[in-house]
N, C-alpha and C positions, 0 to 999 in steps of 0.2 A: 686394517686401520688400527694406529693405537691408542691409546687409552685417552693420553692426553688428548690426543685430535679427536676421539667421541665425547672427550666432557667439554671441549670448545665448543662441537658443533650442535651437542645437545644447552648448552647454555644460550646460544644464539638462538637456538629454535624456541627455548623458550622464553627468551626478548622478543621473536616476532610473533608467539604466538600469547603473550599477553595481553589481556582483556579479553580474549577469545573465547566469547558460550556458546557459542553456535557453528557448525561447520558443517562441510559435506564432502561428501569420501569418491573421488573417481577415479573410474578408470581408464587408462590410456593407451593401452596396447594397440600397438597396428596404425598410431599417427605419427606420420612423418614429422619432422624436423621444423619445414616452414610452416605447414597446418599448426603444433605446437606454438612457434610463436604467434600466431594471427590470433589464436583460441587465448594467449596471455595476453595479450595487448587487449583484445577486446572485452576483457576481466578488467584489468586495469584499467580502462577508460570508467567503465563501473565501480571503479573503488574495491574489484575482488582481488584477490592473491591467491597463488594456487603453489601450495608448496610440494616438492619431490625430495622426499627424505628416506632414509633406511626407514622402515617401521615399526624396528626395536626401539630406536633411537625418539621417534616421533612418540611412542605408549610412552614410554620415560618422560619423557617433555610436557606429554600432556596430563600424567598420572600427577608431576609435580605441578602441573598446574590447577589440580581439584579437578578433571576431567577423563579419570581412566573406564568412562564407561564408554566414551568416544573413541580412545583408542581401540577398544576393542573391534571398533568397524576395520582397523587397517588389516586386510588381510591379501597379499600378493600384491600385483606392481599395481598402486594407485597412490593420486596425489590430496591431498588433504586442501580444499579450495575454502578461507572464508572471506568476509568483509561486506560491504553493502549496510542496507541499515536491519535486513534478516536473513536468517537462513533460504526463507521463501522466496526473496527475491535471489540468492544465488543458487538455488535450485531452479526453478523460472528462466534465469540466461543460461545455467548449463543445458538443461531440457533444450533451447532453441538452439543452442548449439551444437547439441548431440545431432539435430535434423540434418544440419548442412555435412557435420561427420560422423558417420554412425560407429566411429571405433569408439567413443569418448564417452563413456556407460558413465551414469550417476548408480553410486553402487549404493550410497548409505548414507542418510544425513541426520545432524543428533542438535536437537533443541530443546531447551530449559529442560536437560533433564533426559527428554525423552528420546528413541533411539527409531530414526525410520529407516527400514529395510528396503532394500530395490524395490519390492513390490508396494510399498508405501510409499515410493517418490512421488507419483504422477497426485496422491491425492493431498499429500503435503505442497505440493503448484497450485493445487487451487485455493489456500488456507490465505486470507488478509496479510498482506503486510501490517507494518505496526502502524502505519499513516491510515492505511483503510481501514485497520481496528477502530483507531480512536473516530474516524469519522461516520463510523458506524453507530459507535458508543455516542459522540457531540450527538449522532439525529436522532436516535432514541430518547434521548433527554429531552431534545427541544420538540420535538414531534407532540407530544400530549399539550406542549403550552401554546405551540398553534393553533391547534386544534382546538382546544379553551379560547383561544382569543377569535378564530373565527365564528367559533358558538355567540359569543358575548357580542361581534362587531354584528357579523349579520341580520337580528333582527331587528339590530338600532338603524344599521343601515336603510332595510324595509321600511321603515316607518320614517325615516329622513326623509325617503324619494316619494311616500307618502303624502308629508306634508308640505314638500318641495310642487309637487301637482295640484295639491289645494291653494296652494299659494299663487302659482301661476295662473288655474284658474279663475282665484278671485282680480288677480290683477287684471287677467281678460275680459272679467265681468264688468270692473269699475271702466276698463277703459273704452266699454261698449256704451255704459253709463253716459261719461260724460263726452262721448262725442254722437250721442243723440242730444242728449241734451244741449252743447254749441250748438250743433245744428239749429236747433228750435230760436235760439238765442242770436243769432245769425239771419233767419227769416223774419222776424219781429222788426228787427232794427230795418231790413230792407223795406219794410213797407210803413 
C-alpha cells in the first residue's frame, strides 16, 4: 500500500473514530462471510460499528486521537467495535453474540482510561450502564427523603385513623341518642 493511500485511509479512520473513549477489541477468525454480516447488521441496528483495519494504521489513528493506550490492545486479526451509549453495553451484545458464534472472542476492551483484558470482560458485562448509573445515584438521593417522609407521615397518619374512630364512634353515640330519644317522643304524642 502506499503512503498516500495510508494517510487517506488513516485520516478517514480518524473521522470515524472521533469522539471515540470507549471501545472493544475482537476477535474474528474462523467466521464466515454471511455470519460477518448478520454479527454488523445486528451492531448496527444497536448503534455499534465494528471497524477492520491494518492495526498499524488503527494505533496511529487512535494515538492521534489521545488514545494509544487503546491501541495497544490491537494485537493480530481483530476488529475494533465502538458506539452505543457505553462500552458496557457493547461488550453485553458482543458477549451474546459470541454465544450463537463462538469464533467472535471479545479480546479486550478500554474505558475512561482503563484497559480490560479477556479475562476481565465477563466482569466489565456486569458493571451499570450510564442510565443504570445515574438511576442508581437518582434512588440513593431520594431513598433517605422517603424515608424521612414516611417517618414524619406515619404517625400523623396513626392518630388521623385515631381520631377518625372517635369521631365515628361518637357519631354512633349521638345517633343512638337521638333515636331513643324520637322514639320516647313518638309514644307520647300516640297516647
Amino acid at each position: 500500500m502506499s503512503k498516500p493511500v495510508k494517510e487517506l485511509l488513516r485520516k478517514e479512520l480518524i473521522k470515524r473514530l472521533e469522539g471515540v473513549r470507549q471501545l472493544a477489541v475482537v476477535g474474528f477468525t474462523g467466521v464466515d462471510a454471511p455470519t460477518n454480516n448478520a454479527i454488523r447488521a445486528r451492531l448496527r441496528s444497536k448503534d455499534i460499528r465494528m471497524l477492520v483495519v491494518k492495526n498499524a494504521l488503527a494505533r496511529q489513528a487512535l494515538a492521534t486521537l489521545g488514545l494509544a493506550e487503546a491501541g495497544k490492545l490491537l494485537e493480530g486479526p481483530c476488529a475494533v467495535v465502538h458506539g452505543a451509549d457505553s462500552v458496557v453495553t457493547v461488550v453485553r451484545e458482543l458477549l451474546d453474540i459470541g454465544k450463537e458464534s463462538p469464533n467472535l472472542t471479545v479480546k479486550a476492551a478500554f474505558m475512561d482510561g482503563d484497559v480490560f483484558g479477556a479475562d476481565q470482560i465477563e466482569r466489565l458485562s456486569r458493571f451499570p450502564t450510564r442510565e443504570e448509573a445515574i438511576g442508581q445515584v437518582v434512588q440513593c438521593v431520594l431513598s433517605p427523603g422517603a424515608n424521612l417522609a414516611g417517618c414524619l407521615i406515619g404517625p400523623g397518619g396513626q392518630i388521623a385513623a385515631i381520631l377518625k374512630a372517635i369521631e365515628e364512634k361518637a357519631q354512633a353515640a349521638d345517633g343512638e341518642a337521638q333515636g331513643a330519644g324520637g322514639g320516647a317522643q313518638a309514644a307520647e304524642a300516640a297516647a
